[in-house]
N, C-alpha and C positions, 0 to 999 in steps of 0.2 A: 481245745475249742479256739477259733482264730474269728478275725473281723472274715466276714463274707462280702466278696464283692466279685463281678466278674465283668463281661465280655458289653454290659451295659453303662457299667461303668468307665471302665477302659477306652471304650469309642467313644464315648462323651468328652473325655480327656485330650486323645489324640487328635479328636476333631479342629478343635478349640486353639490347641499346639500345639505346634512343631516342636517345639526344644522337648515340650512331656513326654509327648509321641516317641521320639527316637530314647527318652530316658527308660520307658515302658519296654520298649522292643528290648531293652539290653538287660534290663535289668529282672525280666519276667516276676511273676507275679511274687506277690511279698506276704508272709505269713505273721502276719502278727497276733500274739495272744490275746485272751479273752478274761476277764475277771467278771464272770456276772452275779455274783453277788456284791452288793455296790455297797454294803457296811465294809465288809472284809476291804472292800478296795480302797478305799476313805481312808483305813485306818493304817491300811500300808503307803498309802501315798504322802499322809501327814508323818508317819516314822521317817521314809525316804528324803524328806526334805533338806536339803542342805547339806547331805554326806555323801559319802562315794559308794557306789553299786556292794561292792564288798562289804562295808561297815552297815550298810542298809539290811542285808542278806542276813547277816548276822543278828541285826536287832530285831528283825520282823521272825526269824527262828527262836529267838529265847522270849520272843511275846506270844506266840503259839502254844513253846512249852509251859509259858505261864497259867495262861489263860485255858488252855485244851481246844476250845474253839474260839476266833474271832469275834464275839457277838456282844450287843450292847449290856445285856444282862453280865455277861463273863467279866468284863469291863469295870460295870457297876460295883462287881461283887470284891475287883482287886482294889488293893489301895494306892495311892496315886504314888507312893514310895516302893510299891513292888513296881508297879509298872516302869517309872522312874529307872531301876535296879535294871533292867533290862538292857541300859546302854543307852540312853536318851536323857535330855537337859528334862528339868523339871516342867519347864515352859513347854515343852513336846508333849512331855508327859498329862498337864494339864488340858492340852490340845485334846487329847484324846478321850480325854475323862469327860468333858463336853459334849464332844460327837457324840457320846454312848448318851449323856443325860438329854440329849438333844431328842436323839432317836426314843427314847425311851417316854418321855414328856411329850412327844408329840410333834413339838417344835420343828424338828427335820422328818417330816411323813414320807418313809422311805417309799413306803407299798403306796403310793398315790404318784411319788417321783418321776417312774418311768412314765406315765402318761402324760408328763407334763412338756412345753415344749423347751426349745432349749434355752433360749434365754430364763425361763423360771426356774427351769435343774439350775442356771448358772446363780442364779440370782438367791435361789432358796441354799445352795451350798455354799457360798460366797459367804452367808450371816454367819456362818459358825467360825467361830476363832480358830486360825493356824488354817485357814483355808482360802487363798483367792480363785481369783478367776483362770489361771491357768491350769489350777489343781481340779477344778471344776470341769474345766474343759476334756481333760485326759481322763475325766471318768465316764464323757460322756460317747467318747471313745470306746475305752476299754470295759467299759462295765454296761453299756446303753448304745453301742453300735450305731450313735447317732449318724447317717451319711456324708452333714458337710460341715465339718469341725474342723477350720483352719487355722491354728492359735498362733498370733502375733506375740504374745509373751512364750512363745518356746523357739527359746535360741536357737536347736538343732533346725526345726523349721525354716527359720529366716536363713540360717546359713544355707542348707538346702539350696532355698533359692536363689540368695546370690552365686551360688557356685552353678545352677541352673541356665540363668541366664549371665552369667558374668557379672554383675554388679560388683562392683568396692563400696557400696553403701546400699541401701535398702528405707530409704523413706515410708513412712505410714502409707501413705497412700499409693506409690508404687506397688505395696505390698496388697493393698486392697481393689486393684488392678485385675491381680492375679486371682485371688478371693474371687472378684466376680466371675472372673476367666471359669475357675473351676465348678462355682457352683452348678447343680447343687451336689456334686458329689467332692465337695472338699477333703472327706477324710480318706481318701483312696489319693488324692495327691498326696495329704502329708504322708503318708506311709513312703514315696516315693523320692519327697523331700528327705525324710527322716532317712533312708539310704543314701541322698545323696550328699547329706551333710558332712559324712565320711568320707567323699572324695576331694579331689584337690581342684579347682577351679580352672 
């Protein structure tokens, strides 16, 4: 399952840009995956944090075997020292143990969530400990296929764009320039961004 986007998006882009326009022709369309269950995704985005793809990989696989499935109950049910035991600081680990009391108490109403708009996703995920607004944003991506999710706290992003238009620096508001430029289909640029943060300027 990937973000869906196509031919309405894309000419909204090109329109807008020329630098996007010619990064679109080359680089044809971009597949990125999909998490929609937005517990499960929560709880592997709070593991990922702060470590490298590989050491993530590994921790979100022996929290799986822990637990059998992702879910706030499963959660509940482990101790915050097995979870812990998995490869993660205790402070991770308490991270998570929250999410689940969260979801579970009401506090975080997942099943109301998607309907909500984005700034309230950001804002309602945002309160829970081990979670900001970056981490919020790329859920509402990958788990909520929100259309114009342009995150200024995600490095590959901004690089993206200075390597886009050439920049050596990347100002706030430069960058909220471009934000306008794309909306409202933002998260089909970052996916474009996010390719080109990988090349060389």
């Amino acid at each position: 399952m990937f973000y869906n986007y196509g031919e309405i998006e894309i000419n909204h882009l090109k329109r807008r840009d020329k630098k996007m326009a010619a990064a679109i022709e080359r680089l044809g369309m971009i597949a990125r995956p999909l998490s929609p269950d937005l517990f499960s995704a929560l709880i592997r985005n709070i593991v990922d944090q702060q470590i490298s793809v590989k050491a993530a990989l590994t921790v979100n696989t022996r929290l799986v075997a822990l637990l059998g499935t992702v879910t706030p109950l499963a959660i509940a049910a482990a101790t915050i020292e097995a979870i812990q035991g998995c490869g993660m600081t205790m402070r991770k680990a308490g991270y998570i143990k929250g999410a689940a009391d969260a979801a579970l108490n009401g506090s975080l109403d997942l099943s109301a969530i998607s309907q909500l708009p984005d700034n309230e996703v950001i804002s309602q995920l945002s309160n829970l400990n081990g979670v900001g607004i970056w981490t919020a944003e790329m859920l509402l991506i990958s788990s909520l296929s929100r259309p114009d999710i342009l995150s200024w706290g995600d490095l590959a992003i901004r690089r993206g764009m200075m390597n886009l238009y050439c920049h050596k620096t990347l100002p706030r508001e430069r960058f909220e320039k471009y934000r306008r430029r794309y909306t409202p289909y933002g998260t089909t640029a970052s996916l474009y961004l996010w390719a080109l943060s990988h090349e060389t300027a």
